[in-house]
C-alpha positions as a Markdown table, in Angstrom:
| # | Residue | x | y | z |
|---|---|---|---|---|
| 1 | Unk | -6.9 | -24.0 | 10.0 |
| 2 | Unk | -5.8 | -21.3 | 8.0 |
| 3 | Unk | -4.9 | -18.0 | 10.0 |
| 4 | Unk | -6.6 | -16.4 | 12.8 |
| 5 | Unk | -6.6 | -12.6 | 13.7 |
| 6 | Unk | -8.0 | -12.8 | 16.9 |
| 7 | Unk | -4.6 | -12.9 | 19.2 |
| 8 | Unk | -3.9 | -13.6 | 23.0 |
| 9 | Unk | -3.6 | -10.1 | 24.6 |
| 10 | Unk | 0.0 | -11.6 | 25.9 |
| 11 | Unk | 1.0 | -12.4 | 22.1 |
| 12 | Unk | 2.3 | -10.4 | 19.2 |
| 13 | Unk | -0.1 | -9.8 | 16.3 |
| 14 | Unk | 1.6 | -11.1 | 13.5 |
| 15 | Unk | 2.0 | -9.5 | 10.4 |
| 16 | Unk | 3.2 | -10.9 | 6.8 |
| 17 | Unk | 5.0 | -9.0 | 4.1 |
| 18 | Unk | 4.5 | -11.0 | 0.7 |
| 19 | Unk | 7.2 | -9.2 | -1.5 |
| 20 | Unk | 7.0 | -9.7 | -5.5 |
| 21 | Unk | 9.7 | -10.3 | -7.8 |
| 22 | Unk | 12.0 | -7.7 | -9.4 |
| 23 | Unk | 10.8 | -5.2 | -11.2 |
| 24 | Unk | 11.3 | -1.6 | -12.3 |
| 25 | Unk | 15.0 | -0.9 | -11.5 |
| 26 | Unk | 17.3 | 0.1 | -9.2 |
| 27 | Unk | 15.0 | 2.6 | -6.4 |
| 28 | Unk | 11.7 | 1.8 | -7.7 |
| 29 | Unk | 9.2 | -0.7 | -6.7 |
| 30 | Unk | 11.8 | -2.2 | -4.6 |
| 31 | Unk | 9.5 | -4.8 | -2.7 |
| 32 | Unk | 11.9 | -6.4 | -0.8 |
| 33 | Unk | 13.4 | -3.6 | 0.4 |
| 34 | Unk | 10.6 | -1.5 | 1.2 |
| 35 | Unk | 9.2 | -4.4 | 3.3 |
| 36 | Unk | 12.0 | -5.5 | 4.8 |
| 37 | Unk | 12.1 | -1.5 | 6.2 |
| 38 | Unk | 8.5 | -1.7 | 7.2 |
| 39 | Unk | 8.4 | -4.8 | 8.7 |
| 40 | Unk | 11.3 | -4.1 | 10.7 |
| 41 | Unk | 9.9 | -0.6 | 12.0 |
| 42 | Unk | 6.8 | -2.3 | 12.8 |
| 43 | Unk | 8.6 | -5.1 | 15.1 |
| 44 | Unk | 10.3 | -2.3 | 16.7 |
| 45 | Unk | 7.4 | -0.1 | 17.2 |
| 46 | Unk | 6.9 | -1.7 | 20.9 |
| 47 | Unk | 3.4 | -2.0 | 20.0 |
| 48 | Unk | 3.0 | -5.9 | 19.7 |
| 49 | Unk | 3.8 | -6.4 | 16.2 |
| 50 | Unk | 5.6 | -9.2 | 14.5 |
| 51 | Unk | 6.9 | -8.7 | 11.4 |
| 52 | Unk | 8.2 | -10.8 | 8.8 |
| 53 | Unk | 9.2 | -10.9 | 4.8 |
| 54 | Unk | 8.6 | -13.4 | 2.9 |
| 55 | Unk | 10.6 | -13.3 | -0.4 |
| 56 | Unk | 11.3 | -16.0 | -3.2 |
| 57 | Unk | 13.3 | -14.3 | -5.4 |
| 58 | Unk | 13.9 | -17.3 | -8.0 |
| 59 | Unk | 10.1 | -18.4 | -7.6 |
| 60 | Unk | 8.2 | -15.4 | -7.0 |
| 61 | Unk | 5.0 | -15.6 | -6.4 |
| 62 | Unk | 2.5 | -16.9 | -3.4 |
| 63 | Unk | 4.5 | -20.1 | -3.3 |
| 64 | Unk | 5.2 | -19.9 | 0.5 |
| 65 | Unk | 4.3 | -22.7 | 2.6 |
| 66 | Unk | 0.8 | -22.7 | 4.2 |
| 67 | Unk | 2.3 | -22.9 | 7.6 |
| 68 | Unk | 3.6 | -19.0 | 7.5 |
| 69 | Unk | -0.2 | -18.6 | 7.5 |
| 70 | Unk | -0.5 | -19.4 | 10.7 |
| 71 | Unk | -1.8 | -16.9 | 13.2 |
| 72 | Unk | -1.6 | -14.1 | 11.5 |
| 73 | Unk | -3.3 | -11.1 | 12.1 |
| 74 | Unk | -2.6 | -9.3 | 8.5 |
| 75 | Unk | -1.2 | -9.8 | 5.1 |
| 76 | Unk | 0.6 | -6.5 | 3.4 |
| 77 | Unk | 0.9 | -7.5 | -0.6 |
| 78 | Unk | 3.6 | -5.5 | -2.4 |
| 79 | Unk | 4.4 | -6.6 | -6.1 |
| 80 | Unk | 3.6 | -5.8 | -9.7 |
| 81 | Unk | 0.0 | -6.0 | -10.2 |
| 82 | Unk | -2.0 | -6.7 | -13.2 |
| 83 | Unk | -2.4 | -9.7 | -14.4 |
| 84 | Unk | 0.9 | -10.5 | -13.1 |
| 85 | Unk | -0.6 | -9.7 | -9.4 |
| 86 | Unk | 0.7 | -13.1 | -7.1 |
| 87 | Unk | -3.0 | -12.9 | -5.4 |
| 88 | Unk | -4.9 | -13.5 | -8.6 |
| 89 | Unk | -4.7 | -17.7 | -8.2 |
| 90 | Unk | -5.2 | -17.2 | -4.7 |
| 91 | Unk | -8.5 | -15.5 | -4.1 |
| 92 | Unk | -10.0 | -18.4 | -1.9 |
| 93 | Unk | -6.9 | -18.3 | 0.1 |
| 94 | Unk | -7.1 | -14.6 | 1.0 |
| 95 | Unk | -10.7 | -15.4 | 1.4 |
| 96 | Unk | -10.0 | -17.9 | 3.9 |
| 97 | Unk | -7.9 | -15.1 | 5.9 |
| 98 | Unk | -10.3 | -12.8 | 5.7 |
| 99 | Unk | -13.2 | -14.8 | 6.9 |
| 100 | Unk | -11.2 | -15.2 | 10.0 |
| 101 | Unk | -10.7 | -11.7 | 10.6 |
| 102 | Unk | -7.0 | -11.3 | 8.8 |
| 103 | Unk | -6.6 | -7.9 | 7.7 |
| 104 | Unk | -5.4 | -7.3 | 3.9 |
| 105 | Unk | -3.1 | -4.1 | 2.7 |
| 106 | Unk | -2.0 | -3.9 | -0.9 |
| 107 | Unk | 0.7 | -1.3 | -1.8 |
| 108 | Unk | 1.4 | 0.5 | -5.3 |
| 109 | Unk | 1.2 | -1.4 | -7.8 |
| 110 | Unk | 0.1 | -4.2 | -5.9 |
| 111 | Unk | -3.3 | -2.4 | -5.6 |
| 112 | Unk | -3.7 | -3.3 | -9.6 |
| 113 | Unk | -5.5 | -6.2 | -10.6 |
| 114 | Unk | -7.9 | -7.9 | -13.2 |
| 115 | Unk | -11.7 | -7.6 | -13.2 |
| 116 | Unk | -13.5 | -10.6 | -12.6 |
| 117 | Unk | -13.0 | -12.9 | -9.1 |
| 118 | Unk | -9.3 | -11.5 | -8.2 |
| 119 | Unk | -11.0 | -7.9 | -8.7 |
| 120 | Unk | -14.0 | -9.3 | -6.5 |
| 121 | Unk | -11.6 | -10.5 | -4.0 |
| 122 | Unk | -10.2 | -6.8 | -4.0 |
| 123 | Unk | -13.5 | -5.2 | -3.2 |
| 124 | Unk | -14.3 | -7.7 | -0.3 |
| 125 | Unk | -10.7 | -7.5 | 1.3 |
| 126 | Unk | -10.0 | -3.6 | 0.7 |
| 127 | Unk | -12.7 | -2.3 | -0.8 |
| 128 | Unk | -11.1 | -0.7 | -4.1 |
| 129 | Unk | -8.9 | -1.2 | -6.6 |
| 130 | Unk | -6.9 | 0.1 | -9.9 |
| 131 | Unk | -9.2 | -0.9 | -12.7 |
| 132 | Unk | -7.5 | -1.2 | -16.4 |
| 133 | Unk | -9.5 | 1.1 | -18.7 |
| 134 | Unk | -10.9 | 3.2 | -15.5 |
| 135 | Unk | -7.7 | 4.3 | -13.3 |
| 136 | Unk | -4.3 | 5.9 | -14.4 |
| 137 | Unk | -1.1 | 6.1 | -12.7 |
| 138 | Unk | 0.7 | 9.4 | -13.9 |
| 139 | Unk | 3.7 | 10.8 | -12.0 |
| 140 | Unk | 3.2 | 13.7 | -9.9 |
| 141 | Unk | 3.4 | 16.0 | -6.7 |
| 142 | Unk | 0.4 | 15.0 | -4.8 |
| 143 | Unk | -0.7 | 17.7 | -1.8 |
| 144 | Unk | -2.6 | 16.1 | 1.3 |
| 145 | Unk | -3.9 | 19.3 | 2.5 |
| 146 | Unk | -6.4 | 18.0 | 4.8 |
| 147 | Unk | -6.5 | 14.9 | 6.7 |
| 148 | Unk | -9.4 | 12.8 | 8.0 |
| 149 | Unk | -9.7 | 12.1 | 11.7 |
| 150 | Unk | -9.2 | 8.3 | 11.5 |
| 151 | Unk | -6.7 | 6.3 | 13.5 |
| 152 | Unk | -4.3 | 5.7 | 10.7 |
| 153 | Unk | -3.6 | 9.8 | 10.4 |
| 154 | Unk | -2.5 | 9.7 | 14.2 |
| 155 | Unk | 0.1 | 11.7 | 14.6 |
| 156 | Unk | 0.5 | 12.3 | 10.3 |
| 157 | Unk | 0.5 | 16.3 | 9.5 |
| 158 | Unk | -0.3 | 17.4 | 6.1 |
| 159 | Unk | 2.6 | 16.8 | 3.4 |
| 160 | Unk | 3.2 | 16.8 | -0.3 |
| 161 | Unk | 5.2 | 14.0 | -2.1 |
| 162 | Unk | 6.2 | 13.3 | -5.8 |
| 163 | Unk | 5.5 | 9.5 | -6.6 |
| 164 | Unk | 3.1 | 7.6 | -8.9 |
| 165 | Unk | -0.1 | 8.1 | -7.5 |
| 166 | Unk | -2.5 | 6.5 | -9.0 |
| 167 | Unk | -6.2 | 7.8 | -9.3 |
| 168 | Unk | -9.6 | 7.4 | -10.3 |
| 169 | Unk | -9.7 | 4.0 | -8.5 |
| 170 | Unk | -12.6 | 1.4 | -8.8 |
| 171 | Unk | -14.4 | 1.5 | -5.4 |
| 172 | Unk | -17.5 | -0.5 | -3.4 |
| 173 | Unk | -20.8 | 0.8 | -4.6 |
| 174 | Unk | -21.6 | 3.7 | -2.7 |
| 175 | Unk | -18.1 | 3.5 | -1.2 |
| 176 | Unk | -19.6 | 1.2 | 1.7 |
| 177 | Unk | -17.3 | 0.7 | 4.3 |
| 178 | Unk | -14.8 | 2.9 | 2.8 |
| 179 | Unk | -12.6 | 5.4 | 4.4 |
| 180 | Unk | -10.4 | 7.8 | 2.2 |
| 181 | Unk | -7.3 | 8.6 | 4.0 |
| 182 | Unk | -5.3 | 10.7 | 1.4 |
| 183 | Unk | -7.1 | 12.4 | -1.0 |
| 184 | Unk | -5.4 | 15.4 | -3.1 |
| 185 | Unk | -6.6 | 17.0 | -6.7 |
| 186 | Unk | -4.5 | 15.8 | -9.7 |
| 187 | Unk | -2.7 | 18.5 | -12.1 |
| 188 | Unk | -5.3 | 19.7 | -15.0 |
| 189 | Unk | -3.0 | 18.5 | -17.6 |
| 190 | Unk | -1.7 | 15.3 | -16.0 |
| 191 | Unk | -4.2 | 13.0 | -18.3 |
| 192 | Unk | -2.5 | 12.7 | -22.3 |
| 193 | Unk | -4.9 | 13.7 | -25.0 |
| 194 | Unk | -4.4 | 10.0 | -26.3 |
| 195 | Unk | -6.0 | 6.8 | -24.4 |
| 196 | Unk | -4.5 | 4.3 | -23.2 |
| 197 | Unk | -5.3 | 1.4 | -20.8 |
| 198 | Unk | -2.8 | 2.7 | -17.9 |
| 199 | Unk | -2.1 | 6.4 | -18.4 |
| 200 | Unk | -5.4 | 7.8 | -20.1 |
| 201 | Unk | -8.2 | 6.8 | -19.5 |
| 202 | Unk | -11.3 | 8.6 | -20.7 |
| 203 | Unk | -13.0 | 8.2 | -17.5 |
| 204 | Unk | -10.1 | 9.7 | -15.2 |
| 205 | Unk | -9.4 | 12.6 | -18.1 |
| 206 | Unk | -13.2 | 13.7 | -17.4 |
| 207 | Unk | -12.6 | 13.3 | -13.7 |
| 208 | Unk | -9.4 | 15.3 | -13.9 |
| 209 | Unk | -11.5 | 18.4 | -16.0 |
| 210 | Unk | -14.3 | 18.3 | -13.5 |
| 211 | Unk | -11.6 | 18.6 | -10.7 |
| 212 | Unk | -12.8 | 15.5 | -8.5 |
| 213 | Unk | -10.7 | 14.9 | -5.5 |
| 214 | Unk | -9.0 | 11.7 | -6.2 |
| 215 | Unk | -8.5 | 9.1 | -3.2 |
| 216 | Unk | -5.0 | 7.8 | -3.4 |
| 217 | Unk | -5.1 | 6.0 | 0.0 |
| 218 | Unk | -8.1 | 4.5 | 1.7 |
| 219 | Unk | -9.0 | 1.8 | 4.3 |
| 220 | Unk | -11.8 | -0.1 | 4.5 |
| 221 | Unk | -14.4 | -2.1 | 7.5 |
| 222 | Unk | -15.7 | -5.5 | 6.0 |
| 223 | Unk | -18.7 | -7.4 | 6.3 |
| 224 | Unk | -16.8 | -10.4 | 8.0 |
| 225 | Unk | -15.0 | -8.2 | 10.6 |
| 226 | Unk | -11.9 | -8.3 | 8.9 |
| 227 | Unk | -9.8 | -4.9 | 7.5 |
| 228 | Unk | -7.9 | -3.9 | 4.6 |
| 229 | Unk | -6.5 | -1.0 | 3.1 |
| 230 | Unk | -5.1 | 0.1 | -0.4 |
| 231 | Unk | -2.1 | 3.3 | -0.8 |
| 232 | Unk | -1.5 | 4.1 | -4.1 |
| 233 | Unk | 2.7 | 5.7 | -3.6 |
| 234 | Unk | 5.5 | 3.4 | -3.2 |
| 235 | Unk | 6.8 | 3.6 | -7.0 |
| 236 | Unk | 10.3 | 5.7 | -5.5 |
| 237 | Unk | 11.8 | 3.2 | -2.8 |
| 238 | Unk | 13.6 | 7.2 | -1.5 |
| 239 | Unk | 9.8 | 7.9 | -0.2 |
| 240 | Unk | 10.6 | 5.9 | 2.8 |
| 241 | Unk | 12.5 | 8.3 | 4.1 |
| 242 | Unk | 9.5 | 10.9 | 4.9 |
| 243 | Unk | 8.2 | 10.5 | 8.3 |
| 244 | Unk | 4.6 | 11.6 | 7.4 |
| 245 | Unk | 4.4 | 9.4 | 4.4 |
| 246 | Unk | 5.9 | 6.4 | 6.3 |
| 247 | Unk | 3.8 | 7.3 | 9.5 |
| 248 | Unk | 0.5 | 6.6 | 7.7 |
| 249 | Unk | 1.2 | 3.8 | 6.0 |
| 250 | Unk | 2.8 | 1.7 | 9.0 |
| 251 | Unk | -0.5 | 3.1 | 11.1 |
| 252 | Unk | -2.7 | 1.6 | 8.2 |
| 253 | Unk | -0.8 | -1.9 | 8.8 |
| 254 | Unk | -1.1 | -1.7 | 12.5 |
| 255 | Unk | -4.9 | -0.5 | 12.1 |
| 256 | Unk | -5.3 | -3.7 | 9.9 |
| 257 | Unk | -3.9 | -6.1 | 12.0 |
| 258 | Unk | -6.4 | -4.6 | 14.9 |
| 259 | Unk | -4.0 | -2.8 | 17.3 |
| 260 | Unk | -4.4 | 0.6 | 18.4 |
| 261 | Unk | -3.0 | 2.7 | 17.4 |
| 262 | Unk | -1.1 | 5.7 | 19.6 |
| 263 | Unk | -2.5 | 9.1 | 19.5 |
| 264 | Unk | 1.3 | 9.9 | 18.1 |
| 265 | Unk | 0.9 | 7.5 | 15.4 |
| 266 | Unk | 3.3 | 4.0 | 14.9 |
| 267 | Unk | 6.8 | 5.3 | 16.0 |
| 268 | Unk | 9.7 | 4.5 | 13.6 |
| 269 | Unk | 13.4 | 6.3 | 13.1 |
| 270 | Unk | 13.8 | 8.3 | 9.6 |
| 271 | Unk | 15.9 | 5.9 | 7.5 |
| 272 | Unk | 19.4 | 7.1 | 7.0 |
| 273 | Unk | 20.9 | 6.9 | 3.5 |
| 274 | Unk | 22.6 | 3.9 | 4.3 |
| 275 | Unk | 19.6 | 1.8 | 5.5 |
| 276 | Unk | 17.8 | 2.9 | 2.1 |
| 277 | Unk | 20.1 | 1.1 | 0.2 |
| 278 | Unk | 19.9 | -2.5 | 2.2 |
| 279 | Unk | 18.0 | -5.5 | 0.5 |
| 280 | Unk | 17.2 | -3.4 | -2.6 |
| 281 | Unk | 17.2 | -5.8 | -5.7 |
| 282 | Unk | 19.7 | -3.8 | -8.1 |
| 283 | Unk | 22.7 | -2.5 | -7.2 |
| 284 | Unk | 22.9 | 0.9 | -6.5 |
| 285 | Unk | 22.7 | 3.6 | -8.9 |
| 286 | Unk | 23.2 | 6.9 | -7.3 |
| 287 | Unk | 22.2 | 8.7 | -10.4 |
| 288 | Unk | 18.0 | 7.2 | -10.3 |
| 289 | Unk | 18.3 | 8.4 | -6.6 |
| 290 | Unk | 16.5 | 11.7 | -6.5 |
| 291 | Unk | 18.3 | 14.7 | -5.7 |
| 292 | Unk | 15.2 | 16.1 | -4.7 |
| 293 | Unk | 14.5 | 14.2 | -2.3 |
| 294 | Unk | 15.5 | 16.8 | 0.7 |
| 295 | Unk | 14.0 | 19.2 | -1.3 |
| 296 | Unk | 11.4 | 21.8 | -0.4 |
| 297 | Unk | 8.8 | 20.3 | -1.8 |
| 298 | Unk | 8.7 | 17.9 | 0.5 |
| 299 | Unk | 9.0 | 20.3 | 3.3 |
| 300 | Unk | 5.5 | 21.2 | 5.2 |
């Protein structure tokens, strides 16, 4: 039997990282790293967690043995998305999770996927999705003014990160079951003039003009009892190292996975320079590391 999220009291709630293969450089899209970082604040969170990584770096892909599927209690997906997205031959699979109460969390670009039954599977296990021809995923400095009372904002203040946030997402009819979590207003002049399937899209140009709050992180209740979530950052691997940006996204994997989640939020320790530089794919390149990064932008 594949998976089951409900848990022993006495037992950790075990929790899966599937990182995808390289991709963008050194500090970007760093999957590995970023999970291996996540996973391990999780299973030091003193909450019950237990995290692991699961990474094939000279297969990548969903090519794990069935077994890690075991008693889990959620599945966090980062990788490139697309049509290169490692859940697309797997939709049953996930299904299968679900259907037993697994919760599902997709980060960055591993929110992006293909219409049809992988973007089906999307809607059912998170409830949204980067659509080609509908979303876009500009750079900029997104501002989280206001924050919803929901569990996964305990303990997160208001901040304001640079990263590559994308917007405009596809979402449930009627958003049923939805929750938006961070939700900020994109520049007026972030959308080119020309289309184009990732960057400018007609749709979120229009949006943009009309000045539509945009939900760049959002959870989601499902029919089957299971959870899921989708958070749109995670392109700079340097993000990590805000608390409030980190916070939100370890309480969404917690909130998944069915534990409670502290009034405080998930506890972790703000990653030192050093630790942002373990397990990262390329070696290190101190000039893509931001020197803004301290900077007062991200200050609250």
């Amino acid at each position: 039997m594949i998976g089951c999220a409900k848990q022993e009291a006495s037992q950790p709630a075990k929790v899966l990282f599937v990182a995808g293969k390289m991709s963008h450089g050194y500090n970007s899209h760093e999957h590995n790293a970023g999970s291996v970082l996540l996973a391990k604040a999780l299973s030091e969170s003193g909450l019950g967690i237990e995290a692991e990584v699961y990474y094939n770096k000279d297969n990548p892909g969903w090519t794990m043995d069935e077994s890690l599927l075991e008693g889990l209690a959620a599945v966090v997906i980062y990788c490139d998305g697309g049509k290169k997205h490692l859940a697309n031959d797997h939709v049953g699979t996930i299904d299968a999770l679900t259907d037993k109460g697994v919760g599902v969390g997709c980060l960055h670009y591993g929110v992006e996927t293909v219409d049809g039954e992988p973007g089906d599977g999307f809607l059912r296990w998170m409830g949204g999705y980067f659509q080609l021809g509908k979303s876009v995923n500009p750079h900029w400095l997104a501002h989280f003014d206001k924050l919803p009372d929901h569990p996964v904002t305990n303990g997160v203040q208001p901040f304001h990160i640079q990263d590559e946030w994308y917007f405009n997402m596809r979402f449930r009819e009627n958003m049923e079951g939805v929750t938006p979590i961070l939700t900020a207003v994109p520049p007026i002049d972030i959308i080119p003039d020309k289309d184009h399937h990732h960057n400018a899209t007609p749709d979120a140009r229009a949006a943009v003009q009309r000045r539509d709050p945009q939900h760049l992180m959002w959870v989601s209740e499902n029919a089957n009892g299971s959870r899921g979530f989708g958070f749109t950052g995670g392109h700079f691997h340097d993000n990590w190292v805000d608390d409030d940006f980190r916070k939100v996204v370890l309480n969404a994997i917690a909130w998944i996975a069915h534990k409670d989640i502290p009034s405080d939020g998930v506890p972790s320790a703000t990653p030192t320079q050093e630790q942002l530089l373990l397990n990262q794919d390329y070696p290190a390149d101190m000039s893509k590391v931001r020197a803004d990064k301290y900077a007062d932008f991200r200050r609250k």
